[in-house]
C-alpha positions as CSV (number, residue, x, y, z in Angstrom):
1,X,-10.3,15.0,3.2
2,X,-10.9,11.6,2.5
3,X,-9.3,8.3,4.3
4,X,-9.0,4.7,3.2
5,X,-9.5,1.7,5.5
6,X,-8.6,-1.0,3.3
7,X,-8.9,-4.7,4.8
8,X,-6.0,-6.8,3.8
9,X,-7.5,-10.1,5.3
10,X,-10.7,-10.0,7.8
11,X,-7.8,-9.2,10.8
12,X,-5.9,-6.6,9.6
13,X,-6.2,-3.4,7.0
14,X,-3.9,-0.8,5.6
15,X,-5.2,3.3,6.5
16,X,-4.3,5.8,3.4
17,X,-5.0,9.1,3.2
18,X,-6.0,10.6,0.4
19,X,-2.8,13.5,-0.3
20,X,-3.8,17.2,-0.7
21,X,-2.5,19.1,-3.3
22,X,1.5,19.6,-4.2
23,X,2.1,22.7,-2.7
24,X,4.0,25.0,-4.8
25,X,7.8,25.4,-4.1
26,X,7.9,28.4,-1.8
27,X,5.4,27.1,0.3
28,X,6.9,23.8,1.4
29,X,8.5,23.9,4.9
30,X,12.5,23.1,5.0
31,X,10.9,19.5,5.9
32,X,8.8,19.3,2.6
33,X,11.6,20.1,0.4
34,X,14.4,18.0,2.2
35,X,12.3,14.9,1.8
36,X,11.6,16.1,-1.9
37,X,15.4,16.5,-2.4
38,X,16.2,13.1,-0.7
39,X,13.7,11.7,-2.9
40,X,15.0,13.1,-6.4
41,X,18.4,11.7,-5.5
42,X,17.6,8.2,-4.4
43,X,15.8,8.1,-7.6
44,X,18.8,9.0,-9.5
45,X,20.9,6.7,-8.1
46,X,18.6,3.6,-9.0
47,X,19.3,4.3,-12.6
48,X,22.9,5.4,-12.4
49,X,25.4,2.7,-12.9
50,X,28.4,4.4,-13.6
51,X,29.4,5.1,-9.9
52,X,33.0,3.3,-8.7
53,X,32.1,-0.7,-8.0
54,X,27.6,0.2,-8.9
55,X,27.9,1.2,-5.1
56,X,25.0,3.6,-5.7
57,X,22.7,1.0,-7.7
58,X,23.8,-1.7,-5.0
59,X,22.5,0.7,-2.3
60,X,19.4,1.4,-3.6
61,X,19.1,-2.1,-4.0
62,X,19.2,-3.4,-0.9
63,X,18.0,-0.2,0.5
64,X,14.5,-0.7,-1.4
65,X,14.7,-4.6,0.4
66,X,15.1,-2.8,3.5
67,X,11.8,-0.3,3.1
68,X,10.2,-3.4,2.3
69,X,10.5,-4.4,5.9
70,X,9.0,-1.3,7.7
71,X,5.6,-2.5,8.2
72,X,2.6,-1.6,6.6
73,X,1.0,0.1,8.9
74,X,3.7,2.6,9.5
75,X,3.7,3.3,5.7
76,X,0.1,4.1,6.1
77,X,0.2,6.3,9.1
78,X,2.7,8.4,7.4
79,X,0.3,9.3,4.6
80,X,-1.6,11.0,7.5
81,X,-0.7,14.6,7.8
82,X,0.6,16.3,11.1
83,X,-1.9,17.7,13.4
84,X,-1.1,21.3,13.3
85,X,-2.7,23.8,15.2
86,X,-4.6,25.4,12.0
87,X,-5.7,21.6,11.7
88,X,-6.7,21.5,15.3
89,X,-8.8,24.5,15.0
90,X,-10.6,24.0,11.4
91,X,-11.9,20.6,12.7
92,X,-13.0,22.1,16.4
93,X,-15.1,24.4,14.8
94,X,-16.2,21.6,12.0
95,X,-14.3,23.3,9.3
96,X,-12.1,20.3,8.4
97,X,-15.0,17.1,7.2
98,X,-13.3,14.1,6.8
99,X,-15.1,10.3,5.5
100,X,-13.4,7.2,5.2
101,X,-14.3,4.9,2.5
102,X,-14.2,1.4,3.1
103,X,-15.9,-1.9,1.2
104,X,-18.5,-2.5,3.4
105,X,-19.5,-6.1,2.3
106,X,-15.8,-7.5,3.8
107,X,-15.3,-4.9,6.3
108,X,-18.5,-4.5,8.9
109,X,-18.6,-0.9,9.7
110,X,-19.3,-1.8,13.5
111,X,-16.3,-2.7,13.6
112,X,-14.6,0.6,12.2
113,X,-14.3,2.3,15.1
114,X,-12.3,-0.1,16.7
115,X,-9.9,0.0,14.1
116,X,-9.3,2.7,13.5
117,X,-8.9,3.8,17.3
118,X,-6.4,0.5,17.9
119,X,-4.6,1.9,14.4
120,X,-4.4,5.4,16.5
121,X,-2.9,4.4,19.6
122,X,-1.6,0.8,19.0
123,X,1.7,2.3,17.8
124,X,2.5,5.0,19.5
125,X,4.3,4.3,22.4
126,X,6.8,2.0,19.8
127,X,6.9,4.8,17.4
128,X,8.1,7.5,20.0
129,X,10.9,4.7,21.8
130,X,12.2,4.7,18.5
131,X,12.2,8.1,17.4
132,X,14.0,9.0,20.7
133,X,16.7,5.8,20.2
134,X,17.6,6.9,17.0
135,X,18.1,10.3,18.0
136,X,20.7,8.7,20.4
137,X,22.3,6.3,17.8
138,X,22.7,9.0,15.4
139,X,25.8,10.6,16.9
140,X,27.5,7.5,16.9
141,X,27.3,7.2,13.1
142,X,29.7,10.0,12.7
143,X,32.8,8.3,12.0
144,X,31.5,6.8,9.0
145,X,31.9,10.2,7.1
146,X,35.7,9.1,7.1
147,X,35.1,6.9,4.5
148,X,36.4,8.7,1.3
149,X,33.7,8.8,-1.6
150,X,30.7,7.2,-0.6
151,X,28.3,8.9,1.5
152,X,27.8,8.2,5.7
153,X,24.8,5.9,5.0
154,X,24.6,4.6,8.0
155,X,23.8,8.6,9.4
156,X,21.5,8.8,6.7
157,X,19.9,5.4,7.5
158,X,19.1,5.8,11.2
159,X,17.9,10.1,10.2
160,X,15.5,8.6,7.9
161,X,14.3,6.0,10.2
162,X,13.8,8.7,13.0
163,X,11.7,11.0,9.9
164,X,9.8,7.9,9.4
165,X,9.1,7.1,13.3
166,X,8.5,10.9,13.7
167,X,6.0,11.3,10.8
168,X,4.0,8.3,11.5
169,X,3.5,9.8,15.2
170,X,2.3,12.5,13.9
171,X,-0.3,10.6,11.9
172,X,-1.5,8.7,14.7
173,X,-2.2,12.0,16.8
174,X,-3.8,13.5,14.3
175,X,-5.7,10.4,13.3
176,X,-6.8,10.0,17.7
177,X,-7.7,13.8,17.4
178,X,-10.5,13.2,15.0
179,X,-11.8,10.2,16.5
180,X,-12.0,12.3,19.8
181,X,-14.0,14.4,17.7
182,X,-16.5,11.9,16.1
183,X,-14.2,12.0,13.4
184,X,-14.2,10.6,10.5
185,X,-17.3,9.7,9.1
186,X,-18.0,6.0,7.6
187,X,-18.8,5.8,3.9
188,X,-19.4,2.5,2.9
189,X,-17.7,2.1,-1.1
190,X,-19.8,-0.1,-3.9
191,X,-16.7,0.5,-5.9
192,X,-14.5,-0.5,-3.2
193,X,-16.6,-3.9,-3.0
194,X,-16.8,-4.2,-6.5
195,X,-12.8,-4.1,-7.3
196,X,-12.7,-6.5,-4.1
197,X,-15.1,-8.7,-5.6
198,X,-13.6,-8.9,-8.8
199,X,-9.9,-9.3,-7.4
200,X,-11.4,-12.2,-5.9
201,X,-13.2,-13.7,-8.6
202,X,-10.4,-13.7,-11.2
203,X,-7.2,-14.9,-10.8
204,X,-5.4,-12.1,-13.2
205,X,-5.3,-8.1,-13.1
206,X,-6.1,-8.8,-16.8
207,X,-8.9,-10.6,-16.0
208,X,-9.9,-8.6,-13.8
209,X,-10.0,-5.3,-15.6
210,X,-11.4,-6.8,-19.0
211,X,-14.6,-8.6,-17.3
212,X,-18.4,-7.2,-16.3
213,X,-18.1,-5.5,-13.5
214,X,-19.5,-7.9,-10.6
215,X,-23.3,-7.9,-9.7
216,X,-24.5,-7.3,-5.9
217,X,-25.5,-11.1,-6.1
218,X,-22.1,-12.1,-7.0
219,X,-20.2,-9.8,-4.6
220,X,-22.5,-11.3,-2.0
221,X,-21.9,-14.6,-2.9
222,X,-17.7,-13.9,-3.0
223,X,-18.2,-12.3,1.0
224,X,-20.4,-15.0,1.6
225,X,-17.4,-17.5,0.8
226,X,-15.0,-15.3,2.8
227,X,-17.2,-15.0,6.1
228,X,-17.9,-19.4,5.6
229,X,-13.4,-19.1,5.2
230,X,-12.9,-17.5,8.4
231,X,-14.8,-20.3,10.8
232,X,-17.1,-18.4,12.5
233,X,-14.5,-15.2,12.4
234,X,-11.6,-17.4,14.0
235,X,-9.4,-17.7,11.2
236,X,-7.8,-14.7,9.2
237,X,-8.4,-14.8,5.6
238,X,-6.8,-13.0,2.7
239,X,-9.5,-10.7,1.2
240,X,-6.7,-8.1,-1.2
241,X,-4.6,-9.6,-3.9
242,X,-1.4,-7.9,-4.2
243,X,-2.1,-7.0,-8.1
244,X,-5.4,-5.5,-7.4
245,X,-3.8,-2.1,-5.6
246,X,-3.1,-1.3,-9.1
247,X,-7.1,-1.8,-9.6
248,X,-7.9,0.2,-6.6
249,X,-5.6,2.8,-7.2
250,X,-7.1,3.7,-10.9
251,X,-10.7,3.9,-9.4
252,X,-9.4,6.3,-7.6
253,X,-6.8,8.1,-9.1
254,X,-4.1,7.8,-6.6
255,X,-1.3,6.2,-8.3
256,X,0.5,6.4,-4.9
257,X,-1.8,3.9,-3.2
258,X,-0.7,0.8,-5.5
259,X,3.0,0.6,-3.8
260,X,1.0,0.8,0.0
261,X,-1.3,-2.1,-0.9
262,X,1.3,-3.9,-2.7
263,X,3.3,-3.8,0.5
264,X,0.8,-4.8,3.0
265,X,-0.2,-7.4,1.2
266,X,2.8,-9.3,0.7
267,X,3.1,-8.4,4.9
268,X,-0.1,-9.7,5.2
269,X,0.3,-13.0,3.4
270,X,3.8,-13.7,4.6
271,X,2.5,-13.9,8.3
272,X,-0.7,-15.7,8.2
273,X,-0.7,-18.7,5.8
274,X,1.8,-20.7,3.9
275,X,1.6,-20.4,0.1
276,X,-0.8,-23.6,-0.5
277,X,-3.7,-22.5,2.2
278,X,-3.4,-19.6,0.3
279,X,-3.5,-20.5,-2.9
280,X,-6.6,-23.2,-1.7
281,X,-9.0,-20.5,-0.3
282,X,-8.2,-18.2,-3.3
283,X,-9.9,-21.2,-5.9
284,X,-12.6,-21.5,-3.4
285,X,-13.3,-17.9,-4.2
286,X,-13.4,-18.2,-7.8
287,X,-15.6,-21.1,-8.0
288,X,-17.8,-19.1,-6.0
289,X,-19.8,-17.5,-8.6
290,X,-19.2,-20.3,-11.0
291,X,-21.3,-23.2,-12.0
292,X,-20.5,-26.5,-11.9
293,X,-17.4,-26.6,-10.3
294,X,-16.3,-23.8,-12.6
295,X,-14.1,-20.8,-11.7
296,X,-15.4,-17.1,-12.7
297,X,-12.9,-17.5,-15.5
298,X,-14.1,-19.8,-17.2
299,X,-17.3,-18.7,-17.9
300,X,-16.0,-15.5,-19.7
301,X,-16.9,-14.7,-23.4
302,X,-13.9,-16.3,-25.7
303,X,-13.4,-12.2,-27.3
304,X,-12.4,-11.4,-23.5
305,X,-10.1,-14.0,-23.2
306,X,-8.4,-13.9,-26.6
307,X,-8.0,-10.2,-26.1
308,X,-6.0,-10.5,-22.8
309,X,-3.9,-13.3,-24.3
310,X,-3.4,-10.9,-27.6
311,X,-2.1,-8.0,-25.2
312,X,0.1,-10.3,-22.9
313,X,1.6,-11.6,-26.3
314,X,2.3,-8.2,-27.2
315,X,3.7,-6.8,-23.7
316,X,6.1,-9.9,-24.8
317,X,6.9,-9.2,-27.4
318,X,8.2,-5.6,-25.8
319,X,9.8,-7.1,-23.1
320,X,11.9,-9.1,-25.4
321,X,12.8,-6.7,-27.7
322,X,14.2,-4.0,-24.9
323,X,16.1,-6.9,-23.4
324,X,17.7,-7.4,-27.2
325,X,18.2,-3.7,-27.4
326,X,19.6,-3.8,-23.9
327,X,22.2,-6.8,-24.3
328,X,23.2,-4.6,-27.8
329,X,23.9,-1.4,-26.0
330,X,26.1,-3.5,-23.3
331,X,28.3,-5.1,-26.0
332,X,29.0,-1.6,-27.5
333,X,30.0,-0.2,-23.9
């Protein structure tokens, strides 16, 4: 099994686990295929708009806004899975290995333990308050099934919020196990510090993708930058874009990591900086491996450049003709 400890800024980083294998039907618990169910149907109610008043595209809606909310780290203890006695026992007798990958140029891997032990325990007294106050709210929802046609979404609300509280307790406790256990093993990622590096040397995903992969001197010179940003470690700098999960993700090939890192970092940024501080240290960054005052950018080859600006013309282009095809279909309705 494989973890993630991804640094959002030099203060705070997101966990991920790496998810096993869909099991097939009949095996899933009753848990497994509720959550699969509950899934399937809020999914179908983001795209149904012919439900009395949009009520089910207007939940969603602001139901997505309020996911958005749960923080990160929740979200990332919840991709850990529960610690089951068959768990217990495979990693006792040192069946179970388990590494977590990390960029090792903006993340010191002294420091790893620490985090990942205050990621284990931090939460858990919050987690299991929670879980045992919306067990206690939940009854009081009932009444809400009176209301003819739509469903008793407050129930539903504070039941998925105690799933959520209960699942990420799970994570943590399995997560403690296997630090009790020497558990897991550090493995410092050149790709993670390269698709860091190049997240922070461009200011576009586009950019980012289409250019030379970064050099050891550059990605030194980029954490370089980042330690000199931080004061001597007393500031908390950005070190993720929000448009490079996607990056990560690909390298990968865990499509469900994009919407975690997403997440964090717009967290992240919302509670450390205002937009222009931001914005500041991030040209800092791509001047670093520039010359004369120059950002990374610049100092691409023009057929890089005229080939992302060819491809964002065309994704345009696309954009503009579903939104034509789109107004047509609503004049017909």
């Amino acid at each position: 099994m494989r973890l993630f400890l991804l640094p959002v800024s030099t203060r705070r980083s997101l966990i991920y686990c790496e998810r096993v294998h869909e099991k097939p039907p009949r095996a899933r618990s009753l848990v497994d295929r509720v959550t699969l169910k509950a899934n399937e149907t809020w999914a179908a109610w983001e795209k149904d708009d012919k439900a009395i008043g949009n009520w089910k595209h207007k939940v969603t809606f602001y139901g997505n806004h309020a996911m958005k909310r749960i923080p990160y780290e929740e979200w990332g203890l919840k991709t850990l899975p529960s610690l089951t006695a068959q768990r217990k026992q495979s990693i006792l007798e040192g069946r179970d290995t388990c590494e977590v990958l990390f960029p090792g140029r903006y993340l010191k891997q002294e420091k790893l333990p620490g985090i990942l032990e205050k990621l284990a325990k931090e939460r858990q007294a919050m987690h299991r308050s929670k879980l045992i106050w919306s067990l206690v709210i939940m009854p009081f929802t009932a009444p809400f099934m009176l209301i003819p046609v739509i469903p008793n979404l407050p129930f539903f609300y504070v039941l998925y919020r105690a799933y959520s509280h209960w699942t990420a307790l799970k994570g943590s406790r399995y997560l403690e196990f296997l630090l009790q256990h020497n558990l897991p093993t550090p493995a410092p990622s050149s790709a993670l510090d390269q698709v860091y590096t190049a997240g922070l040397m461009y200011p576009t995903r586009a950019l980012s993708r289409a250019a030379p992969s970064p050099t050891q001197d550059q990605a030194d010179e980029v954490s370089g930058v980042v330690h000199k940003q931080t004061e001597n470690e007393t500031k908390d700098v950005m070190v993720l874009q929000r448009w490079n999960g996607k990056l990560i993700a690909e390298q990968f090939n865990l499509p469900d990591m994009e919407v975690e890192i997403e997440r964090a970092v717009e967290q992240v940024e919302n509670s450390i900086k205002s937009r222009e501080e931001l914005s500041k240290e991030k040209l800092e960054l791509e001047k670093a491996t520039g010359e004369d005052g120059k950002r990374a950018k610049d100092l691409l080859p023009d057929d890089i450049t005229e080939k992302i600006h060819d491809e964002a013309e065309h994704v345009a282009a696309e954009a503009n003709k579903e939104a034509e095809k789109g107004a047509k279909e609503a004049k017909k309705g």
